[in-house]
N, C-alpha and C positions, 0 to 999 in steps of 0.2 A: 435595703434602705426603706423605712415606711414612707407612705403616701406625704405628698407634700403639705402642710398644714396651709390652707387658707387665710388671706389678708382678711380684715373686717370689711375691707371695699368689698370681697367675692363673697365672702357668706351675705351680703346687701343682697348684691346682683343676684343671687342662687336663691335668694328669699323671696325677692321680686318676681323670679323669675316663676315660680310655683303661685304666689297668691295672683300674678293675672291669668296665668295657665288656668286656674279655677272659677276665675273671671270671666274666661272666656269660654267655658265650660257652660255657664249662664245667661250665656249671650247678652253680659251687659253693655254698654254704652261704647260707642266708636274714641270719645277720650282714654278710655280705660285701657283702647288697644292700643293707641297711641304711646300711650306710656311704653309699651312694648321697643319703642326707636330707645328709648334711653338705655337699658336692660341690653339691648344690642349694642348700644357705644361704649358701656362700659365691659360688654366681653370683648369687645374689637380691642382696646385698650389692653386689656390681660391678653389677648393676643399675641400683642407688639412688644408686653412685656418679658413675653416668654420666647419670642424673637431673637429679644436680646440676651437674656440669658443664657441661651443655648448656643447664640454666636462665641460667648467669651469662654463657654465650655469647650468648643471646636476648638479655640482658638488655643487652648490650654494641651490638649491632643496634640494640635501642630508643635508646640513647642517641647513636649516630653518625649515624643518621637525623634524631633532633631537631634536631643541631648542625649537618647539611647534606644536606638531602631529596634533594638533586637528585644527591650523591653517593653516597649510602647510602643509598636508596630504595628501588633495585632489587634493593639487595643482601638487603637486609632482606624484601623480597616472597620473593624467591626461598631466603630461610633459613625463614620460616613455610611456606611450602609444603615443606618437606622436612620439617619438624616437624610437619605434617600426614599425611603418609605413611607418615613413621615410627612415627606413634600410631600411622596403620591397622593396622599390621605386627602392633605389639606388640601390640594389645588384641586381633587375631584369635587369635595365639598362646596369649594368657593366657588366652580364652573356653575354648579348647580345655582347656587342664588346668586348669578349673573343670569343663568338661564331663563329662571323663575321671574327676574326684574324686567329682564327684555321682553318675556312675554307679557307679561302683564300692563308693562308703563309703554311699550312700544320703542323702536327702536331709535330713537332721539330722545330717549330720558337724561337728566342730571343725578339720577342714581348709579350709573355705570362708569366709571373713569377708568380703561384700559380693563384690568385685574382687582380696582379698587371697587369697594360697593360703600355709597353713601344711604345709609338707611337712612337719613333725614330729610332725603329728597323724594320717596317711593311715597306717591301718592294713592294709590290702589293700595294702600293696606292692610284692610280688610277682601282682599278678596277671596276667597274661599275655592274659586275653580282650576284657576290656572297650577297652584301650587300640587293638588288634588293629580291634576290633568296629567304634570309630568314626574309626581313622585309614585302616584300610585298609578294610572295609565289607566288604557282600557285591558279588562281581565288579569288587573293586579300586576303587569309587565309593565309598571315603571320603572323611575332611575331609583326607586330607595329598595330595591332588589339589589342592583348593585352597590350601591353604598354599604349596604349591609355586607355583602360578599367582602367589600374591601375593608370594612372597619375589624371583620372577623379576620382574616387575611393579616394585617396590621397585629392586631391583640395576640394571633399567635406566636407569627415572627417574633414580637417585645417578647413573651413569656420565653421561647426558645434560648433568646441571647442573653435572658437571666440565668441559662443552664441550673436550675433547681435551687439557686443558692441564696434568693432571696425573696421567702412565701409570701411576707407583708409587701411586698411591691407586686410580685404577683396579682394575688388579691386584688389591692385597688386599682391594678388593669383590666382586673376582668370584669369590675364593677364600673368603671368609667367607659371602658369601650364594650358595654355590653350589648349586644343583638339579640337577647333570646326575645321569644313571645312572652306577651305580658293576660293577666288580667284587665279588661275592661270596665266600663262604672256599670254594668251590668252583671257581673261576677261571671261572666264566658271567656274562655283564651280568645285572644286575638293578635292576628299576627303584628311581629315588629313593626312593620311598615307602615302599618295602618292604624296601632297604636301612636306613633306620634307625626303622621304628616297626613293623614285624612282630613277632607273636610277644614282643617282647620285657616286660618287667613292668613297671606301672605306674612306679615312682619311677624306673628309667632313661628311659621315653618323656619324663616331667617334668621329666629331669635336661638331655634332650635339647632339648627344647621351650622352656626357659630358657637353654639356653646359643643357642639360634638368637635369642632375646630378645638376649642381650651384642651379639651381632654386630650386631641392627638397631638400636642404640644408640648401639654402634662405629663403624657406617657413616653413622649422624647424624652423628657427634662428627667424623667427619674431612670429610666434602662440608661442614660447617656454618664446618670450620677453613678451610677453602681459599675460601668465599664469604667472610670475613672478611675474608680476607688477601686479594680482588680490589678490596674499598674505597680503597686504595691505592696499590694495583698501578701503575693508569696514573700515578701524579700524579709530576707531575715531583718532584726534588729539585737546588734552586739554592742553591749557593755562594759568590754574590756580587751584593750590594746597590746599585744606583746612584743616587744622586739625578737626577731629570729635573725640566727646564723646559721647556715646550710654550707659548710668545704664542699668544694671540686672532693677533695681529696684531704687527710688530715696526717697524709706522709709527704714531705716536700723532700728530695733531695738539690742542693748543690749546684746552682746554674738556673731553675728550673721556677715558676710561679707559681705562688700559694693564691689559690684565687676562692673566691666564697660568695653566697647569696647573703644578701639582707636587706628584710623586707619587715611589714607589719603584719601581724598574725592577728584579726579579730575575733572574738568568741564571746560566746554569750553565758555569763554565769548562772544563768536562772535554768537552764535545760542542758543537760550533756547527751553528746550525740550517741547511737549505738554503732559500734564498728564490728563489722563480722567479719572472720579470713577462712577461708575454707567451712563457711556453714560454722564456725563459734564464735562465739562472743569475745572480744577481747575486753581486758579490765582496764580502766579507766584511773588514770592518777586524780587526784584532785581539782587540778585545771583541768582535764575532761580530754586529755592524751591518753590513748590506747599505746598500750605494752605490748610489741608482739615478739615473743621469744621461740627460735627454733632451733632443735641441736642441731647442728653439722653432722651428718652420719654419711655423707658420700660428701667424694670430690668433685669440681667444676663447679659451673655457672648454675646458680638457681633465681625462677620467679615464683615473686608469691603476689597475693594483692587482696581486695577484699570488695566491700561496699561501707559508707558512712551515709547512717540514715539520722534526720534530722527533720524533724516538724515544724513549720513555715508558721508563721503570725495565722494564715488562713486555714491551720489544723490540719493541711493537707501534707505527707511524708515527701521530704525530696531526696533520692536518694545518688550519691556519687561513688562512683566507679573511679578507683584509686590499683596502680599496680606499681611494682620496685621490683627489683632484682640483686642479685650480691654473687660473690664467685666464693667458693670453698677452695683453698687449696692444704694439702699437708704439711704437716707443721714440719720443718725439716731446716737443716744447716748446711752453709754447703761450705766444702772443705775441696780445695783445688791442690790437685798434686800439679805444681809448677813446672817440677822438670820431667815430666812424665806428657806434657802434651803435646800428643804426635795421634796425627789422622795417616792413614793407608790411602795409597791412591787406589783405584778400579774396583770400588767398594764407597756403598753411603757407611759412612760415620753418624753413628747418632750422638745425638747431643739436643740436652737442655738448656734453658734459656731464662732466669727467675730474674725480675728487678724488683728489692723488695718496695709491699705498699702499690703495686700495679697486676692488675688481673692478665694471665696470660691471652688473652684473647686482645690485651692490648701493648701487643709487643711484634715488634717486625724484626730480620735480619736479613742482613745483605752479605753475601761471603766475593773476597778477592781470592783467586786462582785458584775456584772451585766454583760448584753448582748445587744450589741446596733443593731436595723435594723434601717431600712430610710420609714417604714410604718406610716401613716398621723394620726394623734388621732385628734378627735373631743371633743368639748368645753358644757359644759352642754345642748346649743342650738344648737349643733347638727355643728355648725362648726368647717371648721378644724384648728386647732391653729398649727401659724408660727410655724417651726421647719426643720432642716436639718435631725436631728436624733432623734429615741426612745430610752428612755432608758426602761430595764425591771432590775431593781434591781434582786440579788439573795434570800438575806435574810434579816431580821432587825436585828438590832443589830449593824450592823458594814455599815460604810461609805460607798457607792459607788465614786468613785475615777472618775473624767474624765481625760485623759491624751492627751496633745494635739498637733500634730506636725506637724508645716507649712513647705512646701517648700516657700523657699528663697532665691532668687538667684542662684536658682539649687542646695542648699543646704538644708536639712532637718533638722530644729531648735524644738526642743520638751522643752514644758515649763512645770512648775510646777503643777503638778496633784492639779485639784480642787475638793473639797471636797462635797459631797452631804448627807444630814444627810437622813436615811431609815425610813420608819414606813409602817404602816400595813394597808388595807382599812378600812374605818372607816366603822360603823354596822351602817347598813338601818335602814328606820323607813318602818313598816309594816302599810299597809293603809286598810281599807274595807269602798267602796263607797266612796273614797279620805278623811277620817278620822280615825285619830288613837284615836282622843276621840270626846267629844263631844254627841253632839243627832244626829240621822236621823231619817226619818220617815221611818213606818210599811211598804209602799209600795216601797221605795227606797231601802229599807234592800232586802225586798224579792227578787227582780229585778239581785241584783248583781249578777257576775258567780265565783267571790273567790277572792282571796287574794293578793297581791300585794307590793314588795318593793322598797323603793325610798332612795335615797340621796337626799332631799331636797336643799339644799345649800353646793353641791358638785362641782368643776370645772369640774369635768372630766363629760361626757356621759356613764355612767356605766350602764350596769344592770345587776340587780338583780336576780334570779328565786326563788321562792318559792319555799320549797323541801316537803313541808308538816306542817297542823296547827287541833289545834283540837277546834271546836264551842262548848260552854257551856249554856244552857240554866238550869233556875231555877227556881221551881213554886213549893207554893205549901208546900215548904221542902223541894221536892225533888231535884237532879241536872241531869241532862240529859247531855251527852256527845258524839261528834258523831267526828271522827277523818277523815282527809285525809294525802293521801300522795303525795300529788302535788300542784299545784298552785288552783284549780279551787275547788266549792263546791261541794259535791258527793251529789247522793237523799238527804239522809237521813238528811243532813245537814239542805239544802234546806227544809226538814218537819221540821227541831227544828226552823227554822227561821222560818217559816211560823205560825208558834204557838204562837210567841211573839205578847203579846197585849201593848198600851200604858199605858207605866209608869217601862214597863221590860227594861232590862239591857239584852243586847246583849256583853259576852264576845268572844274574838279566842284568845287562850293560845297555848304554845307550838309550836311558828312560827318560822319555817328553813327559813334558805336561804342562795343560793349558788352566789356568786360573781366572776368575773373574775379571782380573785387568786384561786378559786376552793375550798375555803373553807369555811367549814358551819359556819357561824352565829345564834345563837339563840338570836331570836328578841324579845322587849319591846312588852308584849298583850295588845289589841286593847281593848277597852270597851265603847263600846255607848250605849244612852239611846234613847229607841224607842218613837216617839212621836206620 
């Protein structure tokens, strides 16, 4: 913001205020200094008018913060701290020509009223020592050593809280609150302090002392004007209103709520934003919407997101952080064999679960007379067949029940429990040397180490263990019998096979076997003939 322009009252007073400084330069007449009181009441006045100015500026702070903390918060911290400063300035200033008055008029004058200084009542006017005595001191250790500290102090703080953004204000800060050394009327440097408070009579050092008061006032009034006008600065300004419609979801089935956002979308047609996803640019339609297109090349759940960057009124970039997600699933039909559905007890059943228009991450099930994990089963070849969940039935006899409920639009829809008919693992075929009949030969018999069950043309990978079988041999008349109680042949067994000549019958009678549901089966006996 540039410097504040001056009334024609203050270019007066600031005119005045030079042609008696030269005045008094020449030691003219005690009237001439006189005039000096007037030149003082009208900067006391700009004073009091920059008092109030600065009041109704607070007071505009207070009220932009109430109607939005988080936008005018900081603004407002950092306009009270400048109004804090700017007392300190001013009350050391005024302390001074309180100081100056009581020394000189003594300390029952009509010039002093608490804080208030009546220059019209200061009858020492002209005096030249007292002022001398406590601005510049003995050995130059007066009070306008520190006024200087503080006016410098002051002028940086202000140029600081312009944070670089406003050089014309700057500027006439550093020229109004300036402290350097000056030239003298002798053409020599001479320090600040003695440049304007040496030697000279009381009502000019006052006159001087007030007007360094305008300027710390002045230099509120403008760092206070441009924290104002940063309340704003960044916010955008949009030209154009859209309606929008956002679904939950734009699949509804049957029971279930269609539910949707809508709101006002503003944009500004004079500037389209730049939106990046992964480091590119996306393109922009006409209203200044970014098209982001991605192929599906795997299945599940995918995030993507990006940044949208846009330039503020104040030329500064803001840039927002946006992310979405979407689920990939394959494209697929599903075809239910009706009379075909039957889970195995003592074994997970897998089974999937699709509701279409809902991502499976938002899909529950609850199974009756059974218990479902998310553990993988394997397919007779050893692969693992598709599936979200196992089932483990309880018992046979009665249905296993799947019950199933999607969220939907933030709402929880459960459909009609589907039905699964029970049964029991079907009984192995018992194998020795991979035949349950058949011949083998005398040296292929001997070789084997025992007994063995299969599901032959089973879906699942099950197995089997052998719990125990007994080998028959018969020669003779006689029958010979030699038992185990595990998978494998014991000696003994191993000697009645070993004795089979071609054209014997190799029976194993009385085959166990234990299956994942844990219960024994008694198996079909094996019977080959040795060749």
């Amino acid at each position: 913001m540039a410097h504040e322009r001056l009334s024609p009252r203050q270019k007066m007073i600031g005119m005045m205020y030079l042609v008696l400084t030269a005045m008094l330069a020449l030691n003219v007449s005690k009237e001439a200094v006189e005039a000096f009181k007037k030149v003082d009441k009208g900067l006391t006045q700009t004073i009091a008018n920059y008092a109030i100015k600065n009041n109704i500026i607070y007071q505009e702070f207070d009220r932009a913060a109430a109607e939005n903390p988080t936008k005018a918060g900081k603004y407002k911290t950092a306009a009270y701290s400048v109004k804090e400063r700017a007392d300190e300035a001013f009350n050391f200033i005024q302390g001074l020509k309180i100081e100056i008055i009581n020394k000189a008029e003594g300390p029952e004058n009509l010039a002093v009223k608490g804080t208030e200084v009546i220059v019209e009542e200061v009858k020492r006017i002209d005096d030249t020592n007292v002022p001398s005595e406590i601005m510049i001191g003995p050995n130059e250790n007066g009070k306008a050593n520190d006024l200087k500290a503080i006016l410098k102090d002051y002028r940086e703080f202000l140029v600081t809280t312009l944070e670089g953004k406003n050089p014309t204000a700057e500027k006439a800060l550093k020229i109004s609150l300036m402290t350097d050394d000056g030239i003298n009327k002798d053409g020599a440097t001479e320090r600040w302090e003695n440049l304007n408070f040496q030697t000279l009579p009381l009502v000019a050092v006052i006159c001087i002392l007030s007007e360094y008061q305008v300027n710390v006032r002045n230099a509120e009034t403008e760092v206070l004007n441009y924290l104002y006008s940063q309340i704003d600065a960044s916010s955008f300004k949009f030209n154009k209103l859209t309606a929008i419609v956002i679904p939950n979801n734009n699949y509804v089935t049957m029971g279930s709520d269609y539910e949707a956002q809508v709101f006002i979308s503003a944009t500004d047609t004079t500037q389209k934003p730049e939106i990046t996803v992964g480091g590119n640019k996306l393109e922009l339609d006409d209203s200044g919407k970014g098209i982001y297109k991605a192929r599906a090349a795997s299945v599940g759940p995918k995030k993507w997101g990006g940044i949208i960057a846009l330039k503020a009124p104040d030329g500064t970039i803001k840039n927002y952080d946006f992310d979405a997600s979407y689920v990939v699933g394959e494209p697929n039909v599903i075809v239910s064999a009706t009379a075909m559905n039957v889970m195995y007890t003592g074994i997970p059943n897998p089974i999937d679960v699709s509701v279409p228009g809902v991502s499976p991450d938002k899909i529950k099930i609850k199974v009756v007379n059974g218990t479902v994990t998310t553990e993988k089963v394997k397919n007779s070849k050893g692969v693992n067949f598709k599936g979200t969940w196992a089932i483990k039935p309880n018992a046979v006899g009665q249905d296993v029940q799947i019950i199933v409920t999607a969220d939907m639009s933030g709402k929880p829809v459960q459909f009609a429990p589907y039905p699964f008919r029970v049964k029991g693992l079907p009984v192995p075929v018992a194998q020795f040397a991979q035949k349950s009949t058949g011949s083998v030969p005398r040296a292929t018999a001997a070789a084997q180490q025992g007994v063995f069950a299969i599901l032959p043309d089973f879906d699942f990978d099950l197995q089997y263990q052998v719990t125990g079988f007994t080998v028959l041999y018969s020669d003779k008349g006689a029958d010979y019998e030699e038992s185990s109680t595990g998978s494998n042949l014991t000696p003994k067994q191993k000697d009645l096979i070993s004795r089979l000549t071609r054209g014997k019958n190799l029976i194993i009678k009385d085959i166990k076997a234990v299956g994942p549901d844990q219960k024994t089966k008694e198996l079909m006996p094996i019977i080959l003939k040795i060749d």
